[in-house]
PyMOL Python script that loads the backbone (N, CA, C, O; Angstrom):
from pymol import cmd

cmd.read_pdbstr("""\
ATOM      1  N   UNK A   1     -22.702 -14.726 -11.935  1.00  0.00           N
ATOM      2  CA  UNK A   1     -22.144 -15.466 -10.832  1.00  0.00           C
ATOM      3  C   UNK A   1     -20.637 -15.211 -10.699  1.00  0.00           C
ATOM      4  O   UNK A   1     -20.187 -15.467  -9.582  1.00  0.00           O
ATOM      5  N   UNK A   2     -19.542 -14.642 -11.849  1.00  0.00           N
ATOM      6  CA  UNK A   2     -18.711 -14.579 -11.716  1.00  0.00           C
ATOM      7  C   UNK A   2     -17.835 -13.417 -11.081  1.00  0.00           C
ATOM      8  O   UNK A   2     -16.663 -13.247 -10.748  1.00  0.00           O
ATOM      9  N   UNK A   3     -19.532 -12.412 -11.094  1.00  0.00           N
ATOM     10  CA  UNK A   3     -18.919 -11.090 -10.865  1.00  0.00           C
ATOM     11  C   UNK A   3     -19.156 -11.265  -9.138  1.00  0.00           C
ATOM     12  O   UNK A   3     -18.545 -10.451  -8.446  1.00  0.00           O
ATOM     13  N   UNK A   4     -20.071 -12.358  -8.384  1.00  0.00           N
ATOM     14  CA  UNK A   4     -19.646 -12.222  -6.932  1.00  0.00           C
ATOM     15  C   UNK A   4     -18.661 -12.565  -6.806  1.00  0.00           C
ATOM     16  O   UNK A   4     -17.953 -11.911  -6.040  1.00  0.00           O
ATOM     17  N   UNK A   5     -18.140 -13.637  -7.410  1.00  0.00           N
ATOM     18  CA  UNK A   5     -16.899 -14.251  -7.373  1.00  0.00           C
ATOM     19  C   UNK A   5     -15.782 -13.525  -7.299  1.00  0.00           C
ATOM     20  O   UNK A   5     -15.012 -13.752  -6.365  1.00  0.00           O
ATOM     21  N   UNK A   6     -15.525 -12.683  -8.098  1.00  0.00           N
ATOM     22  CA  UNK A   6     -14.633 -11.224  -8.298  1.00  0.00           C
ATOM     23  C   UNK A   6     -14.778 -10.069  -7.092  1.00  0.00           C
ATOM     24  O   UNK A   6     -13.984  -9.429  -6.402  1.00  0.00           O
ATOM     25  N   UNK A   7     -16.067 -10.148  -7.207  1.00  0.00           N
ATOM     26  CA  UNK A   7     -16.569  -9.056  -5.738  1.00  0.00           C
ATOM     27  C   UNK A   7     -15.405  -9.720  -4.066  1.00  0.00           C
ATOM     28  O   UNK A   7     -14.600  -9.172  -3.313  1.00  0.00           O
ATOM     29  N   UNK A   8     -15.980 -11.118  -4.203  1.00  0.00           N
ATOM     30  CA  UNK A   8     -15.602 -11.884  -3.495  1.00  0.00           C
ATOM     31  C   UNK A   8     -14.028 -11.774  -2.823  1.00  0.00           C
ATOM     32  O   UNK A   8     -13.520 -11.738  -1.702  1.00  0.00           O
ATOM     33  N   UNK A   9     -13.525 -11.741  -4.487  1.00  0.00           N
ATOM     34  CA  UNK A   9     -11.744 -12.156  -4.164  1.00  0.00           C
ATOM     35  C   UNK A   9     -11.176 -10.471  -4.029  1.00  0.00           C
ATOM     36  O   UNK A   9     -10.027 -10.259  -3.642  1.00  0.00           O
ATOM     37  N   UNK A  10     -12.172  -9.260  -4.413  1.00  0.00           N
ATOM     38  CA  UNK A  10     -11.279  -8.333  -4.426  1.00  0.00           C
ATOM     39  C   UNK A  10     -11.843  -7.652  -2.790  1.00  0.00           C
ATOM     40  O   UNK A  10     -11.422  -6.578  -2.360  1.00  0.00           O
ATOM     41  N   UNK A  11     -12.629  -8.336  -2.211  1.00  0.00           N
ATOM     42  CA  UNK A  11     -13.037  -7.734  -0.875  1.00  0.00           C
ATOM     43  C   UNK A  11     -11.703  -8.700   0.397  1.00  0.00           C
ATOM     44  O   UNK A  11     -11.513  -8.264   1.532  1.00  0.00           O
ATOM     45  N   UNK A  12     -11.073  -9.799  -0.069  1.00  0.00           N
ATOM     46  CA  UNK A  12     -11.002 -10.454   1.160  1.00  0.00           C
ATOM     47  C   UNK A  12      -9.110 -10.117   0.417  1.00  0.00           C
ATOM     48  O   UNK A  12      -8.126  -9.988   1.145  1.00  0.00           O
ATOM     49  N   UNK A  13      -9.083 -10.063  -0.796  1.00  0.00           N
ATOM     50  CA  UNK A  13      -7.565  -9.330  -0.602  1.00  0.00           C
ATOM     51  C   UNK A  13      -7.757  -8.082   0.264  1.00  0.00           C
ATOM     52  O   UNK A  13      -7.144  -8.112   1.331  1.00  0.00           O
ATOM     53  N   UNK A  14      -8.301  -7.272   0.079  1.00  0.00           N
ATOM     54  CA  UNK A  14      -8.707  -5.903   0.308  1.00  0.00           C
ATOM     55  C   UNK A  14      -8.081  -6.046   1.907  1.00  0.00           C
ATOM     56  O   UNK A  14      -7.017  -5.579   2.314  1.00  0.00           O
ATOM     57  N   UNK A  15      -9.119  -6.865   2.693  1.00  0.00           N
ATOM     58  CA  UNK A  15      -9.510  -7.005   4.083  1.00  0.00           C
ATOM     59  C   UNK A  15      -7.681  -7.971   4.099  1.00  0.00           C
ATOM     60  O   UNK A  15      -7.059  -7.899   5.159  1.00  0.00           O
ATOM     61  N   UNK A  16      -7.390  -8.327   3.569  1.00  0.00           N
ATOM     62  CA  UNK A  16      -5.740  -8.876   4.206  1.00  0.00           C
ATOM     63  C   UNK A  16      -4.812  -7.735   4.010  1.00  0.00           C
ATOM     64  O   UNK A  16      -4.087  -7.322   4.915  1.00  0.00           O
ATOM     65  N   UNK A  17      -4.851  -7.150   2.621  1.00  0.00           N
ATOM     66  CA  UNK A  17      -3.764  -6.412   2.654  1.00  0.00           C
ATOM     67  C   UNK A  17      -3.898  -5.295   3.726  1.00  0.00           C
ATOM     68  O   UNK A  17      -2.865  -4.726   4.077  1.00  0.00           O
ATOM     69  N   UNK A  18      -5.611  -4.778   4.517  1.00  0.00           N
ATOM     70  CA  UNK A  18      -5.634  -3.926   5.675  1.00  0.00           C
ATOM     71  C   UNK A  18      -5.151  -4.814   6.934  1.00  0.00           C
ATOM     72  O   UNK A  18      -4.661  -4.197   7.880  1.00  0.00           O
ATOM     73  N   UNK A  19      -5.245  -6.073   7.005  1.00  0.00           N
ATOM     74  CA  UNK A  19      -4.805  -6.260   8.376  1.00  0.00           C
ATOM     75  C   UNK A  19      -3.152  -6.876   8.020  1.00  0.00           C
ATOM     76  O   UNK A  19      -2.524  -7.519   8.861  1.00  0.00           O
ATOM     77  N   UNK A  20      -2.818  -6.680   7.183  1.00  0.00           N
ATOM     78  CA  UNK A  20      -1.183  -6.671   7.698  1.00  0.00           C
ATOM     79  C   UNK A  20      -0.610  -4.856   7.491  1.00  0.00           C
ATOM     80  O   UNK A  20       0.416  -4.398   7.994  1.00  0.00           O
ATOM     81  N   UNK A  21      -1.114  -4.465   7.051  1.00  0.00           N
ATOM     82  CA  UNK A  21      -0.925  -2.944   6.920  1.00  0.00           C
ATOM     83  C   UNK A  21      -1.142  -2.282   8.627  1.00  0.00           C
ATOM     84  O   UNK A  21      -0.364  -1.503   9.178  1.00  0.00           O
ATOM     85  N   UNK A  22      -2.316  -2.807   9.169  1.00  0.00           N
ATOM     86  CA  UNK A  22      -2.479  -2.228  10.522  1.00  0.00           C
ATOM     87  C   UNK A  22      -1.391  -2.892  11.586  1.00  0.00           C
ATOM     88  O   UNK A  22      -0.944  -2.275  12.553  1.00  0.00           O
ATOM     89  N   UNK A  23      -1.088  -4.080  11.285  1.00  0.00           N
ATOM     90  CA  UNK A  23      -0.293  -5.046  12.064  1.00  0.00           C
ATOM     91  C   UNK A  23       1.438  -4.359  12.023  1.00  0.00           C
ATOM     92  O   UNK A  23       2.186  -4.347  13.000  1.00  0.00           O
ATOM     93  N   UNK A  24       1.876  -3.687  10.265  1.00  0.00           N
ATOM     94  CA  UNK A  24       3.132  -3.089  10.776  1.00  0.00           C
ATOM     95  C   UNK A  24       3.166  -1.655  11.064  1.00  0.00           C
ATOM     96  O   UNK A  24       4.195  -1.060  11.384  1.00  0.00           O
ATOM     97  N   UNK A  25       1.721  -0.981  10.911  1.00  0.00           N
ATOM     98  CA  UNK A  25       1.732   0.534  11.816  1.00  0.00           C
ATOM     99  C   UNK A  25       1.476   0.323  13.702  1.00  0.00           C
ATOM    100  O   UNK A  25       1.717   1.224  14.505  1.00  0.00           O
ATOM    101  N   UNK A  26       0.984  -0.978  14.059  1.00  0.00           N
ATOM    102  CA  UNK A  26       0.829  -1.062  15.339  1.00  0.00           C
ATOM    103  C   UNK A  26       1.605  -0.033  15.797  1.00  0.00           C
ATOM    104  O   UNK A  26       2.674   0.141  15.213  1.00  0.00           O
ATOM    105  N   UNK A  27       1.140   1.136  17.263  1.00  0.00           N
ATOM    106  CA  UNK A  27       1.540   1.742  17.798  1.00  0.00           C
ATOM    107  C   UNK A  27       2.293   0.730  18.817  1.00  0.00           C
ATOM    108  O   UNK A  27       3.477   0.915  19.100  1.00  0.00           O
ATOM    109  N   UNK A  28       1.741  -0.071  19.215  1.00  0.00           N
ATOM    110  CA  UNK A  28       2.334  -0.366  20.362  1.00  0.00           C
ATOM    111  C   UNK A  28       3.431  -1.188  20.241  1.00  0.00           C
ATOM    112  O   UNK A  28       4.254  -1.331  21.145  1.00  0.00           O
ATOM    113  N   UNK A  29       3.476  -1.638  19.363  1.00  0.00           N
ATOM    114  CA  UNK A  29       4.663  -3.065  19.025  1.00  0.00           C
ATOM    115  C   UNK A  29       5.908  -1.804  19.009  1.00  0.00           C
ATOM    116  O   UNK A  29       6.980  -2.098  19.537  1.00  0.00           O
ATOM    117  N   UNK A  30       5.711  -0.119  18.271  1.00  0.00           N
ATOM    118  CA  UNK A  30       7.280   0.480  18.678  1.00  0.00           C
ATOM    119  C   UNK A  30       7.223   1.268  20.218  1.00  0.00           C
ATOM    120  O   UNK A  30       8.077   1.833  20.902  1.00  0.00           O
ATOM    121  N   UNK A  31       5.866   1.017  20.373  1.00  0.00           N
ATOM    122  CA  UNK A  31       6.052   1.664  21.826  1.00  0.00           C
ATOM    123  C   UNK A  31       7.146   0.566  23.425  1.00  0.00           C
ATOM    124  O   UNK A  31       7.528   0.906  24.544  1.00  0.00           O
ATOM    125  N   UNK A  32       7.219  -0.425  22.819  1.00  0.00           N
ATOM    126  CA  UNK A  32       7.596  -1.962  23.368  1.00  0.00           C
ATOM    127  C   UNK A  32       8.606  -2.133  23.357  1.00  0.00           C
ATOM    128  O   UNK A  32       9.272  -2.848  24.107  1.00  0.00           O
ATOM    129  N   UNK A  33       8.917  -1.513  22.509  1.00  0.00           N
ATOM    130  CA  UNK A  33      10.344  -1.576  21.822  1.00  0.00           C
ATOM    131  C   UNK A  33      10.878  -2.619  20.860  1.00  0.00           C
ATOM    132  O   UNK A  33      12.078  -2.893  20.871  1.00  0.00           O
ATOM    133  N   UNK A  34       9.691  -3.451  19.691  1.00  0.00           N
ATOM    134  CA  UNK A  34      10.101  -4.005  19.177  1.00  0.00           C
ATOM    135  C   UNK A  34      10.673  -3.000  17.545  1.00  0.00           C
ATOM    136  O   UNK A  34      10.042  -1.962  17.347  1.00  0.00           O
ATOM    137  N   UNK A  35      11.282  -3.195  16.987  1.00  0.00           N
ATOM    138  CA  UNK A  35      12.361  -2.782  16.059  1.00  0.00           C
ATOM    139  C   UNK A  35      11.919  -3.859  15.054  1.00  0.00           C
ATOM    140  O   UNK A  35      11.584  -4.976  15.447  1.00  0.00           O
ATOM    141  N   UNK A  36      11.922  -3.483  13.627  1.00  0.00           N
ATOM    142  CA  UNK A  36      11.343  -4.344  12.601  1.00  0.00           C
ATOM    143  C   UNK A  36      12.408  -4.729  12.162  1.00  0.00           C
ATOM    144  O   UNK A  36      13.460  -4.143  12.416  1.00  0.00           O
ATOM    145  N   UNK A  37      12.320  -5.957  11.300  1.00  0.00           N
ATOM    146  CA  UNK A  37      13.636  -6.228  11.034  1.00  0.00           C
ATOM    147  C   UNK A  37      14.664  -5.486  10.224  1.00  0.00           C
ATOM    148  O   UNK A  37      14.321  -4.750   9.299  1.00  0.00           O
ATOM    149  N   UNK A  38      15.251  -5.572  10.382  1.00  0.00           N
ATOM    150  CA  UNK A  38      16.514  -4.831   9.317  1.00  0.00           C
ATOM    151  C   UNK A  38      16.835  -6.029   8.082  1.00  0.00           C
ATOM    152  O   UNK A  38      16.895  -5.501   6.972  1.00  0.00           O
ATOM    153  N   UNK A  39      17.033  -7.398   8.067  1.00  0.00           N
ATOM    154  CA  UNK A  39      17.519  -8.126   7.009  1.00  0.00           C
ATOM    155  C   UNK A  39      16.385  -8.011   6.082  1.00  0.00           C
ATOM    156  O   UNK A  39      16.678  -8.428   4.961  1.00  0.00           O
ATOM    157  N   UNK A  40      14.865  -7.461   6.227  1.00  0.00           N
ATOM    158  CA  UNK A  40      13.930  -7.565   4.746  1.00  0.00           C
ATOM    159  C   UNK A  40      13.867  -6.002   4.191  1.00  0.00           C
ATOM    160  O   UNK A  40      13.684  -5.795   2.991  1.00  0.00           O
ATOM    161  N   UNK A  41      14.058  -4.733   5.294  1.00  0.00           N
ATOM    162  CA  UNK A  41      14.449  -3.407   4.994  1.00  0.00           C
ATOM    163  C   UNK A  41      15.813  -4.007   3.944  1.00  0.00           C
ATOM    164  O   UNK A  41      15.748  -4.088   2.718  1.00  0.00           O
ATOM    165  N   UNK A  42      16.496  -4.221   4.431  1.00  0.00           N
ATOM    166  CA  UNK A  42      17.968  -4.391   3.489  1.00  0.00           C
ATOM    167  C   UNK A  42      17.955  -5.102   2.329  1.00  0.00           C
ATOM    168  O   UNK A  42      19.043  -5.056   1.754  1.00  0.00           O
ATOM    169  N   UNK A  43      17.017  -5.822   1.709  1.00  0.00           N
ATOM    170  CA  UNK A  43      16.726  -6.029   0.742  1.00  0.00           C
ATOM    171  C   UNK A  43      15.554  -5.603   0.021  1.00  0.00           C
ATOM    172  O   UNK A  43      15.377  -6.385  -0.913  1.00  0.00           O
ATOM    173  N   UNK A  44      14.923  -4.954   0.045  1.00  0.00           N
ATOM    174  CA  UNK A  44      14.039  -4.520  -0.688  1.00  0.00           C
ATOM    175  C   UNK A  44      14.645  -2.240  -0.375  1.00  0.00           C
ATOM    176  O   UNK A  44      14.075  -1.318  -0.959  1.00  0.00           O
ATOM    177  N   UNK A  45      15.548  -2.100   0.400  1.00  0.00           N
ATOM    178  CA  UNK A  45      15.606  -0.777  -0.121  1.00  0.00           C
ATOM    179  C   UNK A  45      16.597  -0.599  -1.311  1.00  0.00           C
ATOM    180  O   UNK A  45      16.971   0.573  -1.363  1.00  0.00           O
ATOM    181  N   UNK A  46      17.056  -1.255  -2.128  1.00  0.00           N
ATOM    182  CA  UNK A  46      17.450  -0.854  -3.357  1.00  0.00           C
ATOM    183  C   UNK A  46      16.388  -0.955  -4.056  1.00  0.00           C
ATOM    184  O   UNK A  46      16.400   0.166  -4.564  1.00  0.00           O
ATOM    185  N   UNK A  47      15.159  -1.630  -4.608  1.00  0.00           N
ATOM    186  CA  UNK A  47      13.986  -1.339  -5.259  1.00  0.00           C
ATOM    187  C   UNK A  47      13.307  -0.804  -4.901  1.00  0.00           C
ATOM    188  O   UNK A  47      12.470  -0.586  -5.776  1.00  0.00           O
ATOM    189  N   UNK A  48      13.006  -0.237  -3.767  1.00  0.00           N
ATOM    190  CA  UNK A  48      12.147   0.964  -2.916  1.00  0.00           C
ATOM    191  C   UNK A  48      13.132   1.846  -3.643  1.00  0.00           C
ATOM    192  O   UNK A  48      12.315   2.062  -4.538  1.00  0.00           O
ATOM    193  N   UNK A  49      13.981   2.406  -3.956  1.00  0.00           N
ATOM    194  CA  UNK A  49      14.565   3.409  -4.469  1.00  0.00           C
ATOM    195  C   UNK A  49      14.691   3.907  -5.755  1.00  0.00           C
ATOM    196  O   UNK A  49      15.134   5.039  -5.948  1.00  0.00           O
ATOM    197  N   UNK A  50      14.246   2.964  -6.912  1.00  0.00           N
ATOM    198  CA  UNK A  50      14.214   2.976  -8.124  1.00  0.00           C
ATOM    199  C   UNK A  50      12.433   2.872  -8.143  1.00  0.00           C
ATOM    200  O   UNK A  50      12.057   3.822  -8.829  1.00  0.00           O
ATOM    201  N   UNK A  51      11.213   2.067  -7.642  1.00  0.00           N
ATOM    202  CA  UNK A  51      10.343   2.654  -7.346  1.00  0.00           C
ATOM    203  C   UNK A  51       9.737   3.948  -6.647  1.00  0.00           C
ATOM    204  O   UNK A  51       8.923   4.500  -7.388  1.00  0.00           O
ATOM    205  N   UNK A  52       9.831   4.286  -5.994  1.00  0.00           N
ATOM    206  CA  UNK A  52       9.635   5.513  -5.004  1.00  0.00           C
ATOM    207  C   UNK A  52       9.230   6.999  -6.050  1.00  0.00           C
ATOM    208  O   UNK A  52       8.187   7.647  -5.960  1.00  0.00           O
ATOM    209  N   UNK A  53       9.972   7.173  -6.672  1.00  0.00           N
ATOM    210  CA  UNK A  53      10.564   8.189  -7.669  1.00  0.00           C
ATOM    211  C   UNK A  53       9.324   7.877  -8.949  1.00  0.00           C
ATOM    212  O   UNK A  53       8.916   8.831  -9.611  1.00  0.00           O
ATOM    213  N   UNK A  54       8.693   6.186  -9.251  1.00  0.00           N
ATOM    214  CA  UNK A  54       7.585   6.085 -10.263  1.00  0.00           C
ATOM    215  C   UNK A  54       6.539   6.457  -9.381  1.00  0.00           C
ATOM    216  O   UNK A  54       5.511   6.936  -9.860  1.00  0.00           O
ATOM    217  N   UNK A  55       6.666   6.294  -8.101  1.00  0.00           N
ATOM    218  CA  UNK A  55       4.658   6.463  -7.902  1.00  0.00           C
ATOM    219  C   UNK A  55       4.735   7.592  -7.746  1.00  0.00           C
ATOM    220  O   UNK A  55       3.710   7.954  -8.324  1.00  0.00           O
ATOM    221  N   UNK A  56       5.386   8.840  -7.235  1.00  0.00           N
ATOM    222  CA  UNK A  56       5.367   9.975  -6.728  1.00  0.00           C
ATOM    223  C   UNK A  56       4.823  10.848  -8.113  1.00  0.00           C
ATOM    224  O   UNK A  56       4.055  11.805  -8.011  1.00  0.00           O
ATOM    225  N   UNK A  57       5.515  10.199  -9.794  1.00  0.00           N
ATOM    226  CA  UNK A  57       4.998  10.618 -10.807  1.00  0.00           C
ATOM    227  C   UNK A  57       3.479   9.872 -10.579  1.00  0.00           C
ATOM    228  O   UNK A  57       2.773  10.793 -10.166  1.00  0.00           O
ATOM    229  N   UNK A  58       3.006   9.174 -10.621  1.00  0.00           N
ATOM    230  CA  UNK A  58       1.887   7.960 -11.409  1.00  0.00           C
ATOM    231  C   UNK A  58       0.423   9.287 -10.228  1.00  0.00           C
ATOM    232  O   UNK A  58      -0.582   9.882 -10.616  1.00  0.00           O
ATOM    233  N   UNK A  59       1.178   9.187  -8.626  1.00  0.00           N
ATOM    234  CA  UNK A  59       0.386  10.270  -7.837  1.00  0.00           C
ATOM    235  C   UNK A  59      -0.137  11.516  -8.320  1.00  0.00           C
ATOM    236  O   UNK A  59      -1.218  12.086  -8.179  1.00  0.00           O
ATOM    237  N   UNK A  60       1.345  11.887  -9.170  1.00  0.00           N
ATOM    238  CA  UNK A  60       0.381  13.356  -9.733  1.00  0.00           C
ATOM    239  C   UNK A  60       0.060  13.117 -10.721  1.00  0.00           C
ATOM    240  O   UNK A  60      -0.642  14.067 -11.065  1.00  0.00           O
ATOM    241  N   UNK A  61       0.119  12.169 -11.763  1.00  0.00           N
ATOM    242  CA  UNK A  61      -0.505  12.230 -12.870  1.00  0.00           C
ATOM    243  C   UNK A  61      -2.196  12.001 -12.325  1.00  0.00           C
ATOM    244  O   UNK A  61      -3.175  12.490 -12.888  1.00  0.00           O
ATOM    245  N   UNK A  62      -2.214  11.256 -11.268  1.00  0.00           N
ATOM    246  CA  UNK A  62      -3.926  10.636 -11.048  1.00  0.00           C
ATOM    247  C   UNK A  62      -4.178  11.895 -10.206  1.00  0.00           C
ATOM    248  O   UNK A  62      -5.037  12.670 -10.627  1.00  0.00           O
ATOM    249  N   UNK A  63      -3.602  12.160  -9.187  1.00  0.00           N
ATOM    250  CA  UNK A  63      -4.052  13.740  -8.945  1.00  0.00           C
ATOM    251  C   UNK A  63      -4.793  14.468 -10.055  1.00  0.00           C
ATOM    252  O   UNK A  63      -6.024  14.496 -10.074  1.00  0.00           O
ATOM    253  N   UNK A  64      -4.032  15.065 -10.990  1.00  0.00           N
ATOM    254  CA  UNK A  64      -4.629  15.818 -12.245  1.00  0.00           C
ATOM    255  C   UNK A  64      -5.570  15.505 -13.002  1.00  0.00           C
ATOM    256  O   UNK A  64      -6.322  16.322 -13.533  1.00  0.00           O
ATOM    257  N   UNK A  65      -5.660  13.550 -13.210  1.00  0.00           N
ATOM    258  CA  UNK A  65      -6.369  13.221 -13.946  1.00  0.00           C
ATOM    259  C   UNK A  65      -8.465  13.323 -13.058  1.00  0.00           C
ATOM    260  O   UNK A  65      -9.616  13.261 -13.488  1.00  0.00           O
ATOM    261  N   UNK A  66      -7.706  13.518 -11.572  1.00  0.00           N
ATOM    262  CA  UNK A  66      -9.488  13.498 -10.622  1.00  0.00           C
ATOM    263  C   UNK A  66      -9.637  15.108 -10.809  1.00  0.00           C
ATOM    264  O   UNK A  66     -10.642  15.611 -11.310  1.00  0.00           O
ATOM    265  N   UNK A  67      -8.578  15.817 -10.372  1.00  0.00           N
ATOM    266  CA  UNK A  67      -9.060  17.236 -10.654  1.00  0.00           C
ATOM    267  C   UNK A  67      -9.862  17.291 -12.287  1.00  0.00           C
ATOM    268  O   UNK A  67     -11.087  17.181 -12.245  1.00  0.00           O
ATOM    269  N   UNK A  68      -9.318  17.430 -13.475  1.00  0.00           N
ATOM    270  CA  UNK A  68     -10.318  17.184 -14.176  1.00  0.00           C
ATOM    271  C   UNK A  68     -11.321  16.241 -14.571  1.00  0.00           C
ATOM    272  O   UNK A  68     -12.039  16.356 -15.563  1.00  0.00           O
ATOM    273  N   UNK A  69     -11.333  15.242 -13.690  1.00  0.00           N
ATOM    274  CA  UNK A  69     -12.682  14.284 -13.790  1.00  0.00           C
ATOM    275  C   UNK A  69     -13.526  15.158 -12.897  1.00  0.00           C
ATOM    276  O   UNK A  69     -14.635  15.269 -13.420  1.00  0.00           O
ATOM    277  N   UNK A  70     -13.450  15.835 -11.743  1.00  0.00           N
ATOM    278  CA  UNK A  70     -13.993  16.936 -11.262  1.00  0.00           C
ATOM    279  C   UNK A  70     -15.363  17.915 -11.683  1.00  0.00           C
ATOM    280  O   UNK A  70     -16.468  18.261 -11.265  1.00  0.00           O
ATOM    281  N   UNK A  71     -14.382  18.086 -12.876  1.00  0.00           N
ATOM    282  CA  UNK A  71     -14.735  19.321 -13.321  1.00  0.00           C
ATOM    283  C   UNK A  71     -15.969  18.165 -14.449  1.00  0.00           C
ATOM    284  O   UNK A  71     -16.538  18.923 -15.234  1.00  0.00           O
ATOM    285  N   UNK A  72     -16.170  17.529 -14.541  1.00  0.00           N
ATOM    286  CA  UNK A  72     -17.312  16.409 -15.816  1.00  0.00           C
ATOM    287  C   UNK A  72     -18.161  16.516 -15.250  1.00  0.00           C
ATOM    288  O   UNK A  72     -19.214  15.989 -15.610  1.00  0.00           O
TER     289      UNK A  72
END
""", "prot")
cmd.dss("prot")
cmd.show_as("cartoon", "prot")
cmd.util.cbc("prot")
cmd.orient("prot")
């Protein structure tokens, strides 16, 4: 019973973190001319910058690690 439960909570994060993900690629909101904010860009690009540089490693390490799961 616990594993619907789990099923449960990792399907409806899943389904939020896609609809705010689609909500800030909206085409049309820059076709409109709305402009995202600048005061939450301005705080979070100094840790976007010291992150950025870990996933780009963590990417190719899991890259390499499916190419040889591949090959099993």
């Amino acid at each position: 019973m616990e594993i619907l439960g789990i099923f449960g909570f990792v399907f409806a994060a899943t389904a939020a973190g896609v609809l705010v993900y689609e909500h800030q690629t909206d085409v049309l909101r820059y076709i409109e001319g709305h402009e995202p904010p600048r005061r939450v860009a301005a705080i979070f690009e100094p840790a976007r910058a010291v992150v950025d540089p870990l996933i780009e490693r963590i990417n190719w390490r899991a890259r390499n690690a499916i190419y040889l799961a591949s090959f099993a």
